[in-house]
N, C-alpha and C positions, 0 to 999 in steps of 0.2 A: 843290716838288711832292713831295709822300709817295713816288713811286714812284721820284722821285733818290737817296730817302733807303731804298730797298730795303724797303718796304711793301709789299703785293703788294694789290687791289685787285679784285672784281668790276666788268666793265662792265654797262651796262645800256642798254636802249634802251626807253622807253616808244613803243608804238604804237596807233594807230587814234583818232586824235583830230584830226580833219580832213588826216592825210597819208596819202602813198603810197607806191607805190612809187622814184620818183623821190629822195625824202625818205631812207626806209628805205636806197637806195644812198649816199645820200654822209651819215650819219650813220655808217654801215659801215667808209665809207673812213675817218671821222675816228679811228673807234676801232683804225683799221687803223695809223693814221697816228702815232696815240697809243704805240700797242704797239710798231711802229719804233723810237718812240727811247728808249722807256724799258724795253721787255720787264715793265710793271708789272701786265698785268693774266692772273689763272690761271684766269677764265672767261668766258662772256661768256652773259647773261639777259636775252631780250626779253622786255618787260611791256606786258599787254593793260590798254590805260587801261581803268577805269570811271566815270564820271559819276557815279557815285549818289553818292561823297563830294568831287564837284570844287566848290570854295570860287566858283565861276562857269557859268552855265549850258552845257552843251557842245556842240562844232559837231555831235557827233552820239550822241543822246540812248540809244544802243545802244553794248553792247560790242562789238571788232570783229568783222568777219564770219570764221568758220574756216579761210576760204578766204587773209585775208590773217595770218592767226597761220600759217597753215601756209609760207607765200610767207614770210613773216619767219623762220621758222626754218629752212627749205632756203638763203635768201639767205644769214644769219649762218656755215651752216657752208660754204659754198662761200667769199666774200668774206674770212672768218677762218683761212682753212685752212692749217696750216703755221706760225701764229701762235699761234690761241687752241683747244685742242683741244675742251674740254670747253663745250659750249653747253646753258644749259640752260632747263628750260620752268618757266613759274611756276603750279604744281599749287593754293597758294588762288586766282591769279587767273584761270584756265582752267575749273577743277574734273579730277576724274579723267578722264574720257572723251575729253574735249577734250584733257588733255595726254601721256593717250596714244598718241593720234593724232601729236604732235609729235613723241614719241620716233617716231615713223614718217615723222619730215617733217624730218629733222637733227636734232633734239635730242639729247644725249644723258644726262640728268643729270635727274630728278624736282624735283631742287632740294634742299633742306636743309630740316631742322626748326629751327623757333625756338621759346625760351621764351617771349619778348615780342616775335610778330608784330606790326608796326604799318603798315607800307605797304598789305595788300591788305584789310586792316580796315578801314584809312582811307579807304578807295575804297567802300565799301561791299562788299567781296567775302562771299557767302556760300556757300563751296566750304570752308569748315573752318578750322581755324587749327596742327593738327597731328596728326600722323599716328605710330604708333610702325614702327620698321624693320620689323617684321613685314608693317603693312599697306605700306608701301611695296615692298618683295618681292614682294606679291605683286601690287600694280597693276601692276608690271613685266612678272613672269611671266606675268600675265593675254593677256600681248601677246607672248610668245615674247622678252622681254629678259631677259639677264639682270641682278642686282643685286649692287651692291658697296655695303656700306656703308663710306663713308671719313672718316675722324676727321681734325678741323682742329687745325690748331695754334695758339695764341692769342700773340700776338707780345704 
């Protein structure tokens, strides 16, 4: 396992594609359970399935409802706590509005830019595919957060 071998790793949890809350809790615990023995993971990213690019038709033909993206990111930081600090929301897969609501519902992290987004492209996401620190600043600020931008290290 990479994280034996001191790789450090985002987790992830895709949701709203025929599960629940029930679901949402013991996927929690797994990554909880995960981080226990290895300490491998430095964030943790719930992802709003989309349908429009699932390779099979979906149990439900809507992204989820805001109500349980909000419930998925109050749970991650409660459940992770003490564990995984940084929780964050996925800004192409939400859009801005939506995910700055999250930063208001445990999130705390906009997410990262990428050169070559390919997950919420591939879903069909049409929320952007990047943003410069500027505008990220200020979707923050827009919502009384403040912004840090932090530089990764490339092992």
């Amino acid at each position: 396992m990479a994280h034996e071998l001191g790789l450090r790793s985002t987790a992830t949890l895709v949701y709203g594609h025929g599960d629940g809350p029930s679901d949402w809790v013991r996927e929690l615990g797994l990554v909880r359970e995960m981080f226990d023995r290895t300490e491998g993971f430095i964030d943790f990213v719930p992802l709003p399935f989309s349908h429009a690019g699932a390779p099979a038709p979906s149990v439900d033909a809507t992204k989820p409802a805001i109500r349980d993206s909000r419930a998925v990111h109050a749970l991650s930081r409660v459940m992770l706590h003490g564990r995984i600090s940084t929780i964050g929301t996925s800004l192409r897969g939400l859009g801005v509005a939506d995910a700055q609501l999250m930063l208001q519902s445990g999130a705390s992290d906009l997410g990262r830019t990428a050169i070559e987004e390919t997950i919420a492209r591939s879903t069909g996401s049409h929320h952007g595919l990047a943003w410069t620190p500027a505008e990220m600043r200020s979707m923050a600020g827009a919502i009384g957060r403040p912004a840090q931008e932090l530089s990764l290290i490339h092992i």
